[in-house]
C-alpha positions in Angstrom: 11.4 -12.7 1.2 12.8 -9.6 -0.6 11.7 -10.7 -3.9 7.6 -11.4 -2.4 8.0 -8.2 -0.9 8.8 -6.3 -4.0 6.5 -8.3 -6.2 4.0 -7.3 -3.8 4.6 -3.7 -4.4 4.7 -3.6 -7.8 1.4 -5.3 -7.8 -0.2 -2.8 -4.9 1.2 0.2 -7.2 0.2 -0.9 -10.2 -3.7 -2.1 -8.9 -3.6 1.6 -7.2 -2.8 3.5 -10.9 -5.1 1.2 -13.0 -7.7 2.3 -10.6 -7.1 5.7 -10.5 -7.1 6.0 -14.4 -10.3 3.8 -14.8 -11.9 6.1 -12.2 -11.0 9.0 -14.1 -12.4 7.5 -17.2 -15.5 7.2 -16.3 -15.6 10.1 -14.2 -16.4 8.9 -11.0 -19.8 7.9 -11.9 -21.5 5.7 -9.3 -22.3 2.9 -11.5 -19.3 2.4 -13.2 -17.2 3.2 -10.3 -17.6 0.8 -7.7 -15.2 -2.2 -9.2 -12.6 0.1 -9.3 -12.6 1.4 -6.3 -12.3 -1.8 -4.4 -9.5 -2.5 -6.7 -7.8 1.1 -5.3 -8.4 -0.2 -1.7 -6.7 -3.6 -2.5 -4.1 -2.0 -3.9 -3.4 0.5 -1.5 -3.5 -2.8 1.2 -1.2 -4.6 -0.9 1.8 -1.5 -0.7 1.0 -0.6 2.3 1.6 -4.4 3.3 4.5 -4.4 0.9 6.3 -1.3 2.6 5.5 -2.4 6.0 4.0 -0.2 8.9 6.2 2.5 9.4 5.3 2.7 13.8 6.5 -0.6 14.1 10.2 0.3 12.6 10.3 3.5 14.5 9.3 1.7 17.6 12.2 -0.9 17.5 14.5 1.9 16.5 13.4 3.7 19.8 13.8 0.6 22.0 17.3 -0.3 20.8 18.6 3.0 21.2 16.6 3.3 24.7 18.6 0.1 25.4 22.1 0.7 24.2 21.6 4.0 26.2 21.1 2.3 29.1 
């Protein structure tokens, strides 16, 4: 599990940069942007995925501490 998690990130960070730089290469023009882009986006999904939602952890951190208080 650790090892698809961490795969995953590398792969969300690394879609995220190459899309940044290709972006920035061809200067944001409509017609060469688009691809990249939706490469930034799946990227950004695939850390973000990889990293996990960061309500969810606070949430059961709040619960079991609401619990052991009780």
């Amino acid at each position: 599990m650790t090892l698809a998690r961490w795969s995953t990130l590398a792969i969300g960070v690394g879609l995220t940069t190459l899309s940044f730089v290709r972006l920035v290469e061809v200067h944001n023009q409509i017609t060469f942007a688009a691809p990249w882009w939706w490469l930034g986006l799946i990227g950004i999904v695939a850390t973000v995925l990889a990293l996990g939602v960061p309500c969810s952890a606070r949430s059961r951190r709040g619960a079991a501490s609401r619990r052991a208080g009780s």
